[in-house]
FIVEXVO-464490 format. One record per residue (C-alpha): z, y, x; residue number from 1. Coordinates in nm, 3 decimals, decimal comma, m for minus. Layout:
Z:Y:X:NUM
...
END
This chain:
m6,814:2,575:m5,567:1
m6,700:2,231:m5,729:2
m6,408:2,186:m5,940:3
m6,172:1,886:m5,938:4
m5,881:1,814:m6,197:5
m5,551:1,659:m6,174:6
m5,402:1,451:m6,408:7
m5,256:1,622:m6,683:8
m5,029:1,686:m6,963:9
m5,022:1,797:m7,298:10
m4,679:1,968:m7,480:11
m4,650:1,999:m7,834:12
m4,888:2,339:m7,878:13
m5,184:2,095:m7,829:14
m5,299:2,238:m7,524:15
m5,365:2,078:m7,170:16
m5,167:2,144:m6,884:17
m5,450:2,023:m6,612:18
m5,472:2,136:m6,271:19
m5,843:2,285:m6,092:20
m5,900:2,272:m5,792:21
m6,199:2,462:m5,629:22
m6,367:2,362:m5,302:23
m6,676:2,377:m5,080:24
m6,748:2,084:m4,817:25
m6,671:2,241:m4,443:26
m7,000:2,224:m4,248:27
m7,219:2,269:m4,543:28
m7,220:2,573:m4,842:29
m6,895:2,707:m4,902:30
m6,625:2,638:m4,636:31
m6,231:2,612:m4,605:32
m6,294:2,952:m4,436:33
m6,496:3,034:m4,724:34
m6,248:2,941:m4,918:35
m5,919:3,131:m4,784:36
m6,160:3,416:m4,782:37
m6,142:3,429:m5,125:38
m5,803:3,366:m5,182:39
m5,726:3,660:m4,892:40
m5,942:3,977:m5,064:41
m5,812:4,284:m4,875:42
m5,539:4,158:m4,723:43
m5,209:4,365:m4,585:44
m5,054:4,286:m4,271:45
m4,833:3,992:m4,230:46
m4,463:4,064:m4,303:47
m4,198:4,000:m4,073:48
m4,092:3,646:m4,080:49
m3,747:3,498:m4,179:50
m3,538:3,196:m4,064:51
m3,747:2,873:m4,078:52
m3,594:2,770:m4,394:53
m3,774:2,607:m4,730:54
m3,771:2,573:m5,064:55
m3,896:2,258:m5,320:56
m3,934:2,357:m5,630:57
m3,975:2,030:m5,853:58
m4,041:2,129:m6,224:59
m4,046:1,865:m6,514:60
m4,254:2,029:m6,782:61
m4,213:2,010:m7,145:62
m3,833:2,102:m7,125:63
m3,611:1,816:m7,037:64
m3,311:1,743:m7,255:65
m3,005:1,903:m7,094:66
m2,768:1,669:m7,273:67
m2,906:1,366:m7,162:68
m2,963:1,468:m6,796:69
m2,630:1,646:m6,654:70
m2,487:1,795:m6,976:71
m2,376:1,452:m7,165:72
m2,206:1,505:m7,505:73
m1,980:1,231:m7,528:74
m1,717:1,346:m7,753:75
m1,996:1,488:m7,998:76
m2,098:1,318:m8,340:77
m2,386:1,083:m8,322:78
m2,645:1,279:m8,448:79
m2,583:1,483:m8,140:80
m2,467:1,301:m7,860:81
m2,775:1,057:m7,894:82
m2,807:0,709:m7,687:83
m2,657:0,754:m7,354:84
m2,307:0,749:m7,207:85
m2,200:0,933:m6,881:86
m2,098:0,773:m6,582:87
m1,827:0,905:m6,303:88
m1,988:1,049:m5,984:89
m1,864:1,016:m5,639:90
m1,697:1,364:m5,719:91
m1,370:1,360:m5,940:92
m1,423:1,490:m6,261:93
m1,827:1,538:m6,249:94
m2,006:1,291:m6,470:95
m2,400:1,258:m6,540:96
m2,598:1,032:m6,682:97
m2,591:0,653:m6,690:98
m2,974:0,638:m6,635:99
m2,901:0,856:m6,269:100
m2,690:0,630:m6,066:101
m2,792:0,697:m5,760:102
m2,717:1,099:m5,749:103
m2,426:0,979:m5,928:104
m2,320:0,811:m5,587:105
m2,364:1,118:m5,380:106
m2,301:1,399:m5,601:107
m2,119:1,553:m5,298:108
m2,457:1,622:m5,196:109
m2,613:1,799:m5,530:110
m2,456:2,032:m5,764:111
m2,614:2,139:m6,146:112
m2,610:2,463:m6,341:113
m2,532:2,376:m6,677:114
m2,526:2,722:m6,839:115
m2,892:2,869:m6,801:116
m2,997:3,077:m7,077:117
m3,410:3,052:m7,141:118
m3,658:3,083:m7,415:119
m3,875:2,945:m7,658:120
m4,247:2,903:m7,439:121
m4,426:2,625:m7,300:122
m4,498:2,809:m6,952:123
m4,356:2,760:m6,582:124
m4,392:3,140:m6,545:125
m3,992:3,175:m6,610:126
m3,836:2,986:m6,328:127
m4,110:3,042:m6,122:128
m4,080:3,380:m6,134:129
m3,764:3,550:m6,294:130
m3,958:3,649:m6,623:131
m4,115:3,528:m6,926:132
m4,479:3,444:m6,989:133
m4,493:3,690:m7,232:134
m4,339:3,952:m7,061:135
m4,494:3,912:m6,728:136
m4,818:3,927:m6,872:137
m4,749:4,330:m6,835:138
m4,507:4,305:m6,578:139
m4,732:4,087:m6,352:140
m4,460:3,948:m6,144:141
m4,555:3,731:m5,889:142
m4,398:3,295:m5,830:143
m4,154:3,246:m5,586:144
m4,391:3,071:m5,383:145
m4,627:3,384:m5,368:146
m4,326:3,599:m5,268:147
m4,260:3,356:m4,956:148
m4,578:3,316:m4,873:149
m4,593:3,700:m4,836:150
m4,340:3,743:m4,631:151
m4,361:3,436:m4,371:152
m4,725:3,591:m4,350:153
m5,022:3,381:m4,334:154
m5,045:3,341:m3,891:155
m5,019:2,995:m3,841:156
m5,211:2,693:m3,936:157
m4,952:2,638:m4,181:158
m5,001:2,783:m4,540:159
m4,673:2,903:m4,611:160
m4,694:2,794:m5,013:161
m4,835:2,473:m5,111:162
m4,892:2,338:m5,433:163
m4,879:1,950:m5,493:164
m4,960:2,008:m5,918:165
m5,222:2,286:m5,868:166
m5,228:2,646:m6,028:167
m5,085:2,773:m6,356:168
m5,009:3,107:m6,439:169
m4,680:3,056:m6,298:170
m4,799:3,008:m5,991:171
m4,997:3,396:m5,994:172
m4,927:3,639:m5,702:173
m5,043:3,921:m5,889:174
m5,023:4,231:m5,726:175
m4,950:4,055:m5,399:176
m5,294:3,960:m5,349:177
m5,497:3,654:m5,389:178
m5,415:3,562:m5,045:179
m5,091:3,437:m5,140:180
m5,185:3,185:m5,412:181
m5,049:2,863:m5,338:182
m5,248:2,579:m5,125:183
m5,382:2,341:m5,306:184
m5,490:1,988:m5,132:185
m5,485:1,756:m5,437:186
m5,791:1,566:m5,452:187
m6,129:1,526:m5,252:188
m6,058:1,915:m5,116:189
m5,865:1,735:m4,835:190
m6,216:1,674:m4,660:191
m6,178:2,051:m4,607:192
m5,888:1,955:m4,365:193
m6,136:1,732:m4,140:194
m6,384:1,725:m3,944:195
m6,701:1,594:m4,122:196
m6,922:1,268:m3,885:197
m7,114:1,436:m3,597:198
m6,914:1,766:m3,552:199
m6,730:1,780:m3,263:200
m6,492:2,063:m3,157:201
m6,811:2,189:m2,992:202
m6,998:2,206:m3,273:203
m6,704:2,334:m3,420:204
m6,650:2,654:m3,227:205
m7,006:2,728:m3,266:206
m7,011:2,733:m3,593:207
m6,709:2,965:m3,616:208
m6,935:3,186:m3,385:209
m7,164:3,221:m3,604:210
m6,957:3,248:m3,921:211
m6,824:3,590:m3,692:212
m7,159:3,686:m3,695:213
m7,243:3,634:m4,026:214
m6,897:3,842:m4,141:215
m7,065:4,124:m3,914:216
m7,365:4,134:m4,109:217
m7,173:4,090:m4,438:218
m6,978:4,424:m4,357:219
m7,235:4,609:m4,269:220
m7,359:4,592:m4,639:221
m7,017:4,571:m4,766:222
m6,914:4,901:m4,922:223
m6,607:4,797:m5,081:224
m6,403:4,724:m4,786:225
m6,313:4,408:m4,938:226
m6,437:4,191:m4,567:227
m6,217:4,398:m4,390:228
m6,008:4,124:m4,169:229
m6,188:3,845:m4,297:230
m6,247:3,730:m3,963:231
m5,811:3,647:m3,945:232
m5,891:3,402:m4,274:233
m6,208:3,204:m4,056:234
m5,957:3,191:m3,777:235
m5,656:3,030:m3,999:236
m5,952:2,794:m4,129:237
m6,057:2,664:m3,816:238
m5,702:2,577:m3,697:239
m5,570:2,419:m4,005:240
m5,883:2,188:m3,948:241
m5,819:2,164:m3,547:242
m5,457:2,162:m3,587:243
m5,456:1,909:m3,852:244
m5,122:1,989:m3,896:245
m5,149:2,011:m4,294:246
m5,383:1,709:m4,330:247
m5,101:1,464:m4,071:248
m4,819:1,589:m4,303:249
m5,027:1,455:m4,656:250
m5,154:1,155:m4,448:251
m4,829:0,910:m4,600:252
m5,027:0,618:m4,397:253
m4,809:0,809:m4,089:254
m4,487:0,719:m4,279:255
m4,369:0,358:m4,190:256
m4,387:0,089:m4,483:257
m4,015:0,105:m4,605:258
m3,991:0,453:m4,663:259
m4,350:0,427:m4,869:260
m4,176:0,120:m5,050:261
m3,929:0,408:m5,143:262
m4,142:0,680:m5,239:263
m4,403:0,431:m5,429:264
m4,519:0,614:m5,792:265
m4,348:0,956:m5,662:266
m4,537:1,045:m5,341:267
m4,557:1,401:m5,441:268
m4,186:1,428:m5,352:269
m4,265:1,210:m4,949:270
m4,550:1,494:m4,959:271
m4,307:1,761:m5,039:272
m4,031:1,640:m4,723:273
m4,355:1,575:m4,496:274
m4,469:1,910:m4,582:275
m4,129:2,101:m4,525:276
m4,097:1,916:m4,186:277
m4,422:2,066:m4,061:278
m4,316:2,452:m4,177:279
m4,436:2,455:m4,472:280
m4,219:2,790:m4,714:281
m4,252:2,664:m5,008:282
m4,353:2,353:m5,222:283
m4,381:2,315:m5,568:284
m4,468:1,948:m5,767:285
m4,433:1,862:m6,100:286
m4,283:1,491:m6,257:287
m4,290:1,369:m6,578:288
m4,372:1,520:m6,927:289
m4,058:1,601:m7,077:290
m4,183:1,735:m7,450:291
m3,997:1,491:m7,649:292
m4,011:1,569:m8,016:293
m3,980:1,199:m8,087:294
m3,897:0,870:m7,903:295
m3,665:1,072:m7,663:296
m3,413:0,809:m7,567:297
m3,730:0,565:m7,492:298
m3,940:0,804:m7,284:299
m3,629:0,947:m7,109:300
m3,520:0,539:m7,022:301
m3,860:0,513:m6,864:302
m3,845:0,851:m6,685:303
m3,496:0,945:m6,568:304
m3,469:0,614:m6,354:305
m3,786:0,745:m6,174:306
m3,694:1,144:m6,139:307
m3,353:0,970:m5,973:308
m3,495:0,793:m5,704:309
m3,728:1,104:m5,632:310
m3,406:1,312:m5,617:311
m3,185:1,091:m5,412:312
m3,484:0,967:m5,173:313
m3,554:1,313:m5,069:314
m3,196:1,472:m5,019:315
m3,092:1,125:m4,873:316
m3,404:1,187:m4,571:317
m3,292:1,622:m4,585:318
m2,959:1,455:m4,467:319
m3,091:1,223:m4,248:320
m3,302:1,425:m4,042:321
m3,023:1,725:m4,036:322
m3,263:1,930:m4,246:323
m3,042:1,960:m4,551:324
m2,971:2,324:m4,464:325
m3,283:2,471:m4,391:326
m3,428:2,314:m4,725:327
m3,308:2,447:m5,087:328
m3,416:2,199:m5,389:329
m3,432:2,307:m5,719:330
m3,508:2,031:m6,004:331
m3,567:2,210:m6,349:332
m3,761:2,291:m6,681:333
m3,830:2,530:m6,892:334
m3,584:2,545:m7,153:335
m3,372:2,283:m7,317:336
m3,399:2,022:m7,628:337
m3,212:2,053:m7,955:338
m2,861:1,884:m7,957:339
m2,966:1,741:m8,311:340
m3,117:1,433:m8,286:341
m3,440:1,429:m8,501:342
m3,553:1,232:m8,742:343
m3,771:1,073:m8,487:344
m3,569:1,009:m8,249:345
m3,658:1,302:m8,028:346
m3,495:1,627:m7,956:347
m3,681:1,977:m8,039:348
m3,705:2,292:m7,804:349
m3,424:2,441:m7,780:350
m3,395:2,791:m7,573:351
m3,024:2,883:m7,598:352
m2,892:2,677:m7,330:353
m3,062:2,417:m7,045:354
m2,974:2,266:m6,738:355
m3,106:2,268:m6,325:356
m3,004:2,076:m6,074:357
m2,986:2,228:m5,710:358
m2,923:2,073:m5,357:359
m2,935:2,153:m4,947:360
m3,006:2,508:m4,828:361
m2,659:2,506:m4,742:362
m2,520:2,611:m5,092:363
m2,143:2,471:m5,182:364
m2,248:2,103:m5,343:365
m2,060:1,828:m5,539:366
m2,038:2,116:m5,841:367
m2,074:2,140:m6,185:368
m2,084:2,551:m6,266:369
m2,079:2,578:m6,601:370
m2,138:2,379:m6,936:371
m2,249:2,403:m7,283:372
m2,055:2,410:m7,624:373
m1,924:2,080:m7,787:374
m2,232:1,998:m7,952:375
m2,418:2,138:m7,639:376
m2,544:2,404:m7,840:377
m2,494:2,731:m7,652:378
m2,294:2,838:m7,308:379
m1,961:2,817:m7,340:380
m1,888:2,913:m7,035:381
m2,058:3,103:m6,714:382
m2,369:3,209:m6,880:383
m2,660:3,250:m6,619:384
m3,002:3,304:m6,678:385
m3,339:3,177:m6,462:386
m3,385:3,499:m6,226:387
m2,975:3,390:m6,100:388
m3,102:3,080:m6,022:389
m3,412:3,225:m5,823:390
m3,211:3,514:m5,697:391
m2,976:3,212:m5,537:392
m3,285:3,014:m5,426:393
m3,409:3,339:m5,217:394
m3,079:3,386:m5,071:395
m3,031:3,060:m4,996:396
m3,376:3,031:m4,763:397
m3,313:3,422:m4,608:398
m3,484:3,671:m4,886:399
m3,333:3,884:m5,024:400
m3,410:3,953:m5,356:401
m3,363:4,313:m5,403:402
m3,645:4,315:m5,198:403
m3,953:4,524:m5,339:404
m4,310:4,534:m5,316:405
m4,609:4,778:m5,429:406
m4,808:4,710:m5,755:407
m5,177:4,740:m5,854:408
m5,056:5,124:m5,883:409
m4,856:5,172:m5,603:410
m4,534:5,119:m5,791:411
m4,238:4,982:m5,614:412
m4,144:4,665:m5,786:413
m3,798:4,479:m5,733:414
m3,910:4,035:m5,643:415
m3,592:4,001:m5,925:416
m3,457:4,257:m6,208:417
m3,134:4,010:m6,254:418
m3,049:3,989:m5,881:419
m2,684:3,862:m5,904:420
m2,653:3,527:m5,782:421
m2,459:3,246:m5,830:422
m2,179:3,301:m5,643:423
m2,026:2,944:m5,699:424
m2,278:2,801:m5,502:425
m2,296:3,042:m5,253:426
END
């Protein structure tokens, strides 16, 4: 097994936020069917499914400053309201930031939550999955993604969860099984998705005869159980390669040249429509690094103007292609800055209060619910907290988030503990 990285990025606690990716070559060692073996273990039954409907989960890690996104300070001293000035939207009375002009022109399409309560950790685990790093590392929770994944079931040659920014301990099924971690195609594992020179479908089906056979030797020996339905994972592996559905929706050479032109330096979010078009449950992507202890205003001139087009380009095609309510978006980090401007010009972490910005899935849009204090400090109104968010998110694409599931021991474990959503948007 090989490992590839993605780029990376690195926060203020000096450590590395890099992606791995493991994969085998198909036709020689380990194979795609290999490979969703391992990911599958023992796996349950497929759960019913729900409505076609998706979610994009696009998170901007380091923690981006909520009062220089959708939470502008104007009125505030200096020292606190920093370099940029709000604009007016296309909504009376919503304003965001001068460096997002095009959401600014259809804000009757996207709606932020300007009230969300988080805390102090460098970790996606929190809006991924309705709980801290540090507490889920007992609680074991499993992502969002995970949770759909489970559900839709794993049938098709679709995987229900795809990753464009690889793994992360947000990202962990946990007690759902590793047959729910999220797809992964960054990198050279998309030969996995293709035939390699010489094999024909032929060739093909033979092989997956004798990978049956081999699986029938394998359990023979096996005394753990653990290739029980293995032969449902070399299935799924042969059709996402003769399908080709997964490998056509990453193939952006199928998109004509303007809408590249529009996508080009954020094809993760082209990847993430192409890949909701084709069935895809769930797709998360990262943007950015957003840990701005100093040069804020500079980093955040360079960046917002970028995460803007991103936003607008992909609700704008939602729209287009009447997809906008079967496809929830959800643009956030994992806490806040400090409203004190630095002595470096940057903003600090700040847990007490941060902002997310939501769109499609056929929630109420052109909304601002809730905001924080004068100095953007705390909520001063509508408090929420990450799992309302999620619990909205799941509602949103037909899961319901009272839902439970067994653990390791058999326990019956709720997807959310703080199910209420946010009934503004709903």
């Amino acid at each position: 097994m090989l490992n590839f990285t993605q780029g990376g990025y690195r926060c203020c606690d000096g450590i590395s936020r890099r992606s791995f990716l493991q994969i085998g070559a198909f036709g020689a060692g380990l194979t795609l069917a290999e490979m969703l073996r391992l990911n599958a273990g023992a796996s349950a039954a497929p759960a019913a499914s729900t409505k076609n409907k998706s979610a994009i989960m696009v998170y901007l890690p380091g923690g981006p400053s909520h009062m220089d996104m959708w939470d502008l300070k104007p009125n505030a001293p200096k020292e606190y309201k920093g370099e940029f000035n709000p604009i007016a939207t296309n909504v009376p009375g919503c304003q965001i930031c001068e460096h997002f002009p095009l959401q600014a022109k259809m804000w009757d399409k996207l709606s932020a939550i300007r009230s969300i309560v988080s805390v102090d950790e460098h970790s996606d685990t929190l809006v991924m999955t309705g709980w801290s790093d540090n507490q889920n590392r007992t609680r074991q929770s499993p992502s969002f993604g995970s949770v759909v994944s489970k559900i839709r079931g794993n049938t098709s040659d679709v995987p229900p969860f795809v990753s464009l920014r690889g793994m992360s301990r947000g990202s962990d099924p946990t007690y759902l099984g590793v047959a729910h971690r999220p797809f992964n195609p960054s990198g050279p594992g998309m030969r996995n998705l293709q035939l390699p020179g010489g094999v024909d479908m032929v060739r093909c089906e033979d092989r997956k005869a004798l990978l049956k056979g081999l699986d029938d030797v394998r359990r023979d020996v096996d005394a753990s159980g653990k290739m029980k339905g293995m032969d449902t994972f070399t299935e799924r592996a042969f059709d996402m390669v003769a399908s080709g559905s997964v490998r056509k929706a990453l193939d952006l050479s199928k998109e004509d040249k303007n809408s590249r032109d529009r996508y080009k330096s954020i094809e993760p979010f082209l990847s993430a429509r192409r890949l909701v078009e084709a069935g895809v449950g769930c797709v998360t992507l990262t943007y950015g690094g957003w840990d701005t202890h100093g040069q804020n205003f500079t980093q955040l001139k360079r960046q917002l103007p970028v995460l803007d087009r991103g936003i607008t380009n992909l609700i704008q095609d939602l729209h287009d292609r009447g997809m906008e309510k079967d496809v929830v978006l959800v643009v956030w980090g994992e806490f806040g800055r400090t409203p004190r401007v630095n002595g470096g010009a940057g903003r600090d972490h700040w847990s007490p209060v941060m902002s997310a910005m939501v769109a499609g899935g056929g929630l109420k849009m052109g909304q601002m619910i809730g905001e924080s204090s004068a100095r953007g400090e705390y909520p001063k109104d509508r408090r929420v907290t990450p799992s309302n968010v999620l619990s909205t998110i799941y509602r949103a694409i037909g899961i319901d988030p009272a839902k439970t599931f067994n653990n390791g021991s058999g326990r019956p474990m709720h997807i959310l503990e703080d199910r209420e959503p946010i009934r503004e948007l709903i």
